[in-house]
N, C-alpha and C positions, 0 to 999 in steps of 0.2 A: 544325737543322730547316730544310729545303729547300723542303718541298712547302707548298702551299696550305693542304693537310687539316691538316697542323700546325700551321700557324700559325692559324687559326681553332679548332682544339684547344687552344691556347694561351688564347685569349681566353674561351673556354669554360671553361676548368679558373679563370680568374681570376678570372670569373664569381660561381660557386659559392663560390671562395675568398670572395669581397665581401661574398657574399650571408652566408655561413656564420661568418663572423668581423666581421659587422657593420661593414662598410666602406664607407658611404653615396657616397660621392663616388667614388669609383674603381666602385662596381660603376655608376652613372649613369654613367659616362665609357666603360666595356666594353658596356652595353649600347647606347647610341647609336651604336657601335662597327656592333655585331657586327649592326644592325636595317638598314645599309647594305652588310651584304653579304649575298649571296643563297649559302645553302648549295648547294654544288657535286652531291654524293654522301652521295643518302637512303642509305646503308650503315656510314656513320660521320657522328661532331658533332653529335648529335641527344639531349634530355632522353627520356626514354625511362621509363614508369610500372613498376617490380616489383612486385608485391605493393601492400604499401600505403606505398611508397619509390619515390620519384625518381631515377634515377640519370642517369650524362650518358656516352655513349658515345662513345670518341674512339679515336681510333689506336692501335695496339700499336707502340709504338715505344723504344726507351732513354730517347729526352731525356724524351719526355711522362710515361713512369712515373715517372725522376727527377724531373719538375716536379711532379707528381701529389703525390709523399710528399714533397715541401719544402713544396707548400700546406696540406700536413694535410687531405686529403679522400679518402682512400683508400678508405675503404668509400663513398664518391660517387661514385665511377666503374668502367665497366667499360671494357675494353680490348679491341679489335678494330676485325671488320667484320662487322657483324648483319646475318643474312640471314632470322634467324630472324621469324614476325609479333611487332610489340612493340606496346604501346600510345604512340604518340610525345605528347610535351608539348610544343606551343607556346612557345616563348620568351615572349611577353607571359603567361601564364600561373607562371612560375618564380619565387618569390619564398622569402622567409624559410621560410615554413608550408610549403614543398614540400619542407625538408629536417627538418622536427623531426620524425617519425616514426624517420628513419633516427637524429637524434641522441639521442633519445629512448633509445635499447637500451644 
């Protein structure tokens, strides 16, 4: 992973990992993180509303899928660059209850 978008995709996907496997102190360590960097490119790294599911949209890339399915959150993310209108979700907004819907099914 080279690019910037990646690596902030990284911190994203670990995110959700934290948040989704109950990981108090690492998802507190990612989010203070990730609140000092300013997202580069509204088109990818962004929580993003489906339906009535959260999902996080990052890069289409080898490493990130591979990270993706070692975090266990596959149905959490989508892969690309959304061009399409979404509904975006704030980060300060992201927490445990923005994924139970999805774990729920």
């Amino acid at each position: 992973m080279d690019s910037e978008a990646e690596l902030r995709a990284v911190d994203l996907i670990v995110l959700v990992h934290s948040i989704t496997k109950q990981r108090p102190i690492l998802e507190l360590a990612v989010r203070n993180k990730l609140t000092t960097l300013n997202p580069d490119d509204p088109y990818t790294n962004y929580f993003f509303r489906d339906y009535n599911n959260i999902k996080l949209c990052v890069p289409d890339t080898k490493p990130l899928r591979f990270f993706v399915q070692r975090m266990d959150i596959d149905d959490l993310v989508w892969f690309g660059h959304n061009t399409d209108p979404v509904e975006q979700v704030p980060l300060v907004q992201i927490t445990r209850h923005s994924f139970q819907a999805t774990a729920s099914h």
